[in-house]
C-alpha angles and dihedrals in degrees: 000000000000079000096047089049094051081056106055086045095061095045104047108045144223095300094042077063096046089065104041094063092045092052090045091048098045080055076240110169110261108272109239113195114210114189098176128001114191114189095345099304120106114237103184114026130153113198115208133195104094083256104079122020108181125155109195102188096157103047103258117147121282104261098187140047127201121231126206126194095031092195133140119279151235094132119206109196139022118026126322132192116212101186145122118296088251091049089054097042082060102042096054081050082046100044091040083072096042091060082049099054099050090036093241105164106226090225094076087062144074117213128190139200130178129228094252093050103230104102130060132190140204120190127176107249093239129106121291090246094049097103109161134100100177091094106034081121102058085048102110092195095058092050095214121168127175121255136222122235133177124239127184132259126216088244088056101258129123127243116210096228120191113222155138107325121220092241089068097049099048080052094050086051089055102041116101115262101073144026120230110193122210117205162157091345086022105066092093129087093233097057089055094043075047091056094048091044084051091048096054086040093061091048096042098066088044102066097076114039139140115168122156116262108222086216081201104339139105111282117242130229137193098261098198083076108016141053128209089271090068087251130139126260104193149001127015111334087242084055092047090038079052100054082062087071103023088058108032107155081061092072147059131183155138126271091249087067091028100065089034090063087038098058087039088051087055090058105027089056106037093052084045105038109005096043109005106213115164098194095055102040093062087047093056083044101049092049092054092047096044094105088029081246099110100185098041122109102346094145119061113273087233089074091079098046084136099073122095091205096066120100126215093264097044077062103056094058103124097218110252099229108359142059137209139209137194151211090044119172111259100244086039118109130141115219101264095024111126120221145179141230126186130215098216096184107111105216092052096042091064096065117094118268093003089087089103146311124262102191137166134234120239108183131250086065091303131142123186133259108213100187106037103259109126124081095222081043085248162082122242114214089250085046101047090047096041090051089061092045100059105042088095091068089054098268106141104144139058081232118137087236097046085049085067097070092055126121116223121227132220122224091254091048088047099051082041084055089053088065120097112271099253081056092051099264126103095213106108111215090218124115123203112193146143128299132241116263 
């Protein structure tokens, strides 16, 4: 490295140096020159920042990535990877291509990597303050487009299905607002494209859905492959997880149920279809099916610290195959991410299944509609939030004459509404989302 500096010294000149320090001293994202880039892959960079030199004239894959603002860490927003310094070394090879790969331009981000070598961070280049992820797409700078992805059908078939691309959630993991740790299994390259896949997964079976909602009821559930538990009858847990969204017209539930299937759908299918991977797949499996009780407690007890009914070791459940975080900035969401809003009028909340919504985020400023009812087969932000909001004035429905009871917000009662409850809102900072396999 002290003989790759010296020449790169020597080459670039005085003024080359010059702007190296100031960029380094204003914490700037390191500057990546592309003169030609043919199908995504750069064929002529020059990566500045006196950390990484590389010149890729034949189309091979970038085996380097250049790192600004080489400081000491804790990082308090974007991704971080904690590993060991070989690790690092492969994943900045690993994440060059990546880059690559989505066509994410490395100026637009600020990467960071600390004096001891085993940590590396990526930040979104916006300012600190810039928080929100609900309009990366309409974001011209960031070039992000939705992609098309096949599901299966129940007659075998496939569906082409637009979602969330994986552009826009690497940049939601990077964006300011939150901090997401790899770690341990995720100091590799494939568990974070893994994470993103996940991610996409989860929203992309959400886009389309049209399950019955009990309304106080008992929840139904497809009894060629469930019992009343909810427990499966017959063939592999991710076969029988499928047949909730192969067969939809066969269940009803409440969202509570409703996001948890979804979120196991995202893993269960992608280690099983998308990426087939035996061994994680049975992992996955055999957590769910520990307590022979699948689709309890999957996520982490914690996540419902907010409830006075549970008990400390209801909290210290660890969450089988999700994880939560908290303290999350109220517009920052990252596409496959469950939250939760609370309806904190008490008449309404004592109704069954108004106590609250539990939603997920799909990406491009879309939340999911369980039960059909929307025309666009979806929840803006302003309309999710909004939903839970006015069903203390008797709006339950997306009707046209339910619509009429409704109280309409101003922009400053809307972003008060965004606060925890105990500071007057009904949004909960809290974000479920997958582990790390």
């Amino acid at each position: 490295m002290k003989r790759q500096s010296f020449q790169i010294s020597i080459f670039i000149g005085a003024f080359f140096i010059l702007t190296i320090v100031t960029n380094i001293a204003r914490g700037e994202s390191t500057d990546i020159k592309t003169t030609d880039n043919v199908g995504g892959v750069c064929r002529d960079c020059q990566v500045k920042g006196g950390v990484t030199n590389f010149v890729n004239k034949t189309n091979n894959i970038l085996t380097k990535l250049a790192v600004s603002d080489p400081t000491e860490l804790p990082q308090k927003d974007g991704v971080i990877f904690n590993c060991t310094k070989d690790e690092i070394i492969k994943l900045k090879s690993g994440m060059a291509n990546y880059f690559n790969e989505l066509g994410i331009d490395p100026k637009l981000v600020q990467i960071k990597d600390s004096t001891k070598g085993t940590t590396l961070g990526f930040v979104l280049n916006t300012p600190a303050d810039d928080t929100s992820t609900l309009d990366l797409g309409k974001r011209k700078e960031l070039q992000i487009s939705d992609e098309v992805v096949e599901l299966p059908t129940k007659n075998g078939k496939l569906r082409k299905v637009k979602t969330v691309s994986k552009k826009e959630i690497v940049f939601a993991l990077f964006q300011h607002g939150r901090l997401s740790e790899f770690s341990d299994a995720g100091c590799n390259i494939q568990a974070f494209k893994d994470h993103v896949g996940i991610r996409q997964n989860t929203a992309a079976w959400t886009e389309h859905l049209g399950w019955g909602f009990p309304d106080g009821k008992a929840a139904g559930w497809n009894p060629k492959f469930w019992d009343d538990s909810p427990m499966p009858k017959r063939g592999p847990l991710h076969v029988a997880i499928n047949d909730i969204f192969m067969n939809q017209d066969r269940y009803s539930m409440g969202c509570y149920s409703a996001s948890k299937s979804v979120m196991a759908q995202g893993l269960l299918d992608y280690y099983s279809r998308v990426r087939p991977d035996p061994e994680k797949l049975d992992k996955i499996e055999k957590a769910m099916l520990a307590d022979k009780a699948p689709l309890s407690d999957i996520e982490p007890g914690i996540a419902w610290d907010f409830v006075q009914s549970m008990t400390p070791e209801d909290l210290k459940q660890p969450g089988k195959i999700l994880t939560v975080k908290k303290g999350i900035a109220p517009r920052n969401f990252i596409p496959g991410d469950w939250v939760y809003i609370k309806n904190t009028d008490g008449p309404s909340s004592d109704m069954s299944g108004y106590e609250g919504s539990n939603a997920i985020y799909l990406g491009r400023n879309n939340f999911d509609d369980y039960y059909g009812e929307m025309k666009n087969k979806h929840y803006t932000f302003k309309e999710k939030i909004n939903e839970v909001y006015q069903w203390r004035y008797g709006v339950f429905t997306a009707s046209e004459s339910s619509q009429k009871k409704a109280k309409k917000l101003t922009d400053e009662e809307f972003n008060k509404i965004l606060e925890n409850p105990e500071n007057g809102g009904i949004l909960i900072d809290h974000r479920i989302s997958p582990k790390v396999y």
